[in-house]
C-alpha positions, 0 to 999 in steps of 0.5 A, spaced: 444 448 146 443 443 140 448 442 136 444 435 131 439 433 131 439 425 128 432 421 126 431 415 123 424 411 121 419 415 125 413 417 121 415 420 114 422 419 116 424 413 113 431 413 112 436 417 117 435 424 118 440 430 121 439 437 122 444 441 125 446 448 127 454 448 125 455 455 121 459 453 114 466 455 115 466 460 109 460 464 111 462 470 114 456 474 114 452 476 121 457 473 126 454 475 131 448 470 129 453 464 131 455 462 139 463 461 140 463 455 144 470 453 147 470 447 141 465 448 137 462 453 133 454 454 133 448 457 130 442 461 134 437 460 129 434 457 123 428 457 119 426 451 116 421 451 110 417 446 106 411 444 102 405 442 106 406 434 107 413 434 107 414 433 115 417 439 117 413 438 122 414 430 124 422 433 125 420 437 130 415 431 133 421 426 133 425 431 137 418 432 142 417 425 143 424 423 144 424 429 150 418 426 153 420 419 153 426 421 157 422 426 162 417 420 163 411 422 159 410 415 155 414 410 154 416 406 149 410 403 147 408 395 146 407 396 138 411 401 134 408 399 128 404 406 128 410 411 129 414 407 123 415 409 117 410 405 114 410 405 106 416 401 107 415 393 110 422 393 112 421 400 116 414 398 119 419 392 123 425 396 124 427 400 130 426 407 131 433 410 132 434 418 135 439 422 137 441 429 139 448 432 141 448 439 145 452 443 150 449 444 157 451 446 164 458 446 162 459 439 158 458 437 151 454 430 150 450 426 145 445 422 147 441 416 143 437 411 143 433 405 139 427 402 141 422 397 138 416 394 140 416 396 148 424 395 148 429 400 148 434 396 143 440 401 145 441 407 149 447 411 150 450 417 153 457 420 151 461 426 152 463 429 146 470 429 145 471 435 139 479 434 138 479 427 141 475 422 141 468 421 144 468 418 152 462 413 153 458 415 160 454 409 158 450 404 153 445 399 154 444 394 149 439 389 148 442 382 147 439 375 147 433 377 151 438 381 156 439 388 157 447 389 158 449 395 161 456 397 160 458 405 164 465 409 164 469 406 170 475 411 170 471 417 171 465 417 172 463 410 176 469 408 179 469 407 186 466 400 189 460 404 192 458 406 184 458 398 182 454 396 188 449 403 186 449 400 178 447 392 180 442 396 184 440 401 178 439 393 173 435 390 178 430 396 180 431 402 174 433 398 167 427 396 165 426 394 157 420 399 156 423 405 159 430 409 158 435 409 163 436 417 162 431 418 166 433 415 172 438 422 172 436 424 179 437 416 182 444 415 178 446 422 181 452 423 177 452 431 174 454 429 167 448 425 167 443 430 170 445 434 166 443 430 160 436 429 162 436 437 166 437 438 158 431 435 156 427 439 162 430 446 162 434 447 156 429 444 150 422 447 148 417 445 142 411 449 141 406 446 137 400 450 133 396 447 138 401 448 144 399 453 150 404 456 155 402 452 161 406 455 165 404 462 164 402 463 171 408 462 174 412 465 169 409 471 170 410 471 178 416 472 175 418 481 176 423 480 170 419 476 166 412 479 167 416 486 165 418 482 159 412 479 158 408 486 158 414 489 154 412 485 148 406 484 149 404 492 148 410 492 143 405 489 139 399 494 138 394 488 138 390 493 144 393 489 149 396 493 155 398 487 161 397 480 162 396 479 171 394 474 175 389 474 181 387 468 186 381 466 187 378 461 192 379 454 189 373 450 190 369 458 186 373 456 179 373 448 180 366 445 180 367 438 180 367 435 186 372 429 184 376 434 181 377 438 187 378 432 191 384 430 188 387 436 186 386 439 194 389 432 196 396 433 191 396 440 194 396 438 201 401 432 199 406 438 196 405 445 198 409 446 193 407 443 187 403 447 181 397 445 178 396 447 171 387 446 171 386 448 163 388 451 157 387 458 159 394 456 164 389 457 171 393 454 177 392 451 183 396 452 189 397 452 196 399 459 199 399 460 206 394 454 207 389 457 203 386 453 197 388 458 190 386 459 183 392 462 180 388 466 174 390 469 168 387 476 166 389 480 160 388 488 160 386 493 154 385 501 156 379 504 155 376 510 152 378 514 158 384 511 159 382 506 164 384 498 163 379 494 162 380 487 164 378 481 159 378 474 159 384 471 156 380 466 152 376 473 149 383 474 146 384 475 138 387 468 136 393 473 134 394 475 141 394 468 144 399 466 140 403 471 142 402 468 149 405 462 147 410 465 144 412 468 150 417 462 151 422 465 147 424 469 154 428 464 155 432 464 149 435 471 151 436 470 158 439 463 158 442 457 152 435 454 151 432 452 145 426 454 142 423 449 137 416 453 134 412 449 129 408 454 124 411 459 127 406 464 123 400 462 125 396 467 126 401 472 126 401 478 121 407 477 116 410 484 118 410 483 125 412 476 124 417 479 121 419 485 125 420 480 130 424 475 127 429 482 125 429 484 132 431 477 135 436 476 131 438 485 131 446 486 133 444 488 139 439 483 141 444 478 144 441 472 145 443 467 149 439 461 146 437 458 139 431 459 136 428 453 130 422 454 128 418 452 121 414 456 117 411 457 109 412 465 109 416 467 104 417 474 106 423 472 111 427 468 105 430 474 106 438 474 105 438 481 109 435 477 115 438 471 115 445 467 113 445 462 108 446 457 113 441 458 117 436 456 111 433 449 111 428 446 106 424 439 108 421 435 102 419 429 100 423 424 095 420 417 093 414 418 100 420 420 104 422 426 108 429 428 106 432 436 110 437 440 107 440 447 107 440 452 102 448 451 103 448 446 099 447 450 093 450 455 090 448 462 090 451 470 091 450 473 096 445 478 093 440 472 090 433 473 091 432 466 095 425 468 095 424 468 088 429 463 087 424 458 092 418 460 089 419 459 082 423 452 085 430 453 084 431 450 091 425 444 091 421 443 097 414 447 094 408 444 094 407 440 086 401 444 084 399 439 078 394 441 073 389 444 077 384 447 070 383 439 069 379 439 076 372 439 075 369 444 080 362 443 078 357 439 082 
């Protein structure tokens, strides 16, 4: 689970950003909206509202780049320049600087890292202390044109093999472009790992282009299919199931080289899953046969029959919830699902309905739910707590982020006339519209 979240000089983010998911002290209101961790306190959801432009989004790419840099998706690249904020000089020659704190498998860690121009500067792992003080796992810093590697040698890298395994970690894995975290499953220490199995199973950012990549194999799964169809038809959109069908590869692949290739990673690892489209179709090998792995929705009929469709034949609305299926893990484990634009294509009373139902007293989910939005109708005190609220605006061209904590209002305040009328800030500046001149 994320406790805080720090960025600083990426895109609109000048200067240094947080946001974080601790409850306010004083604030009693829906305690069963706050995990009880033996050290820490934490929040399970947080909606964050802004004008447009503001860079509610850019939060949540900084949080998305850094998570793929540590899987291995990109690197750091050559030139930072374009990620920078760039209305400054200073900052587009300035190192981009990220960190995030978080609670996984038992261990409760921080993990940072600055990096400039295809190197990482420094790179850091600690396990947070709480009441003592916090314990490094490892550093790497860049210095003199040399990457200095500095680990625990008490508790975690103490024993001769580990400092013969370490020289080998510097010839071999500590390359200037590439964080060391990433190397998890080499180092093979389970603080470590669990680092990086965060960023892999505990960390999810929806995009309003993202689609759910892994929905076939999802719904292989009998719990989560029941999920899946459960909501699905909660939802009255016409939409009775989603089901997979196989059929013969080379009948859904019609590019010999793609066929080719993806016939050879199959063969390589008949375990492997391959993700051919946007519609989530996938290949596999079962039972040594070539598979199409597809996904179909079903609508009922006139008559009562189920009537099979194409999922790209769905509504924008229905496809969106498809997406949105990924916050079955926030009810079954301690994942955090970030969503961006969260009512896109969503009806405001369903969007709301929703909201009200995952965060019910009889909802008990396990995981935290963050997502970005501009509808004012779930600025609603009855919903959420006050420190579940954020706002993200601009100041002097750059975005800054705070909760609505830091004003202070009674508990049975309108926020969302408050907002509107821009008691808290970040609401688009209109101008003098009667002054443009719509006449050509």
């Amino acid at each position: 689970m994320l406790i805080r979240f720090v960025v600083q000089n990426y895109l609109s983010i000048g200067d240094e950003l947080e946001f974080n998911l601790l409850p306010e002290q004083y604030k009693k209101t829906f305690p069963h909206h706050v995990y009880e961790d033996k050290n820490v306190r934490l929040l399970k959801t947080s909606a964050i509202y802004g004008a447009n432009g503001a860079g509610k989004s850019n939060v949540l790419a900084a949080l998305s780049y850094l998570q793929r840099l540590v899987l291995g998706k990109l690197d750091v690249p050559k030139s930072t320049a374009l990620l920078t904020y760039r209305l400054n000089d200073d900052k587009i020659s300035a190192p981009i600087h990220m960190e995030v704190e978080f609670i996984h498998n038992d261990f409760s860690l921080a993990y940072g890292i600055e990096f400039h121009n295809g190197i990482v500067l420094n790179e850091y792992l600690y396990e947070l202390g709480f009441k003592n003080d916090d314990s490094l796992i490892f550093e790497r810093k860049f210095e003199n044109g040399e990457t200095v590697l500095n680990v625990d040698s008490k508790k975690v890298f103490k024993t001769k093999s580990d400092a013969m395994f370490l020289n080998v970690v510097k010839e071999h894995f500590l390359e200037n472009h590439l964080p060391l975290l990433r190397f998890a499953n080499v180092i093979k220490k389970p603080v470590v790992m669990a680092a990086y199995d965060w960023f892999m199973t505990g960390l999810y950012v929806v995009t309003p282009n993202s689609k759910f990549a892994s929905l076939v194999e999802a719904l292989s799964d009998a719990n989560f299919n029941k999920f899946a169809n459960d909501v699905l038809n909660s939802f009255n959109t016409g939409l009775e199931k989603l089901e997979v069908e196989t059929i013969p590869l080379e009948e859904y692949v019609s590019d010999p080289q793609m066929l080719e290739s993806v016939s050879e990673k199959l063969h390589k690892d008949p375990d492997v899953r391959i993700v051919l489209d946007d519609l989530g179709v996938t290949a596999a090998l079962i039972d040594g046969q070539e598979l199409a792995l597809k996904p179909y929705s079903y609508h009922s009929s006139d008559n009562g029959k189920l009537v099979k469709f194409e999922l790209d034949e769905e509504s924008d609305g229905s496809r969106r919830l498809i997406d949105y299926i990924p916050l079955f893990q926030i009810l079954t484990s301690d994942a955090t699902v970030f969503i961006d634009e969260f009512e896109r294509s969503i009806h405001p009373s369903l969007l709301k309905a929703m909201v009200r139902k995952l965060l019910g007293p009889d909802s008990n989910i396990k995981g935290q739910l963050i997502f970005t939005t501009h509808d004012c109708n779930l600025l609603d005190q009855s919903i959420f707590r006050q420190d579940e609220i954020w706002f993200v605006e601009k100041k002097e061209g750059k975005t800054t982020m705070y909760p609505l904590t830091d004003f202070q209002i009674r508990q049975e305040l309108d926020i969302k006339k408050g907002y509107i009328n821009g008691r808290f800030g970040a609401i688009p500046f209109l101008g003098d519209l009667d002054n443009l001149n719509w006449k050509y």
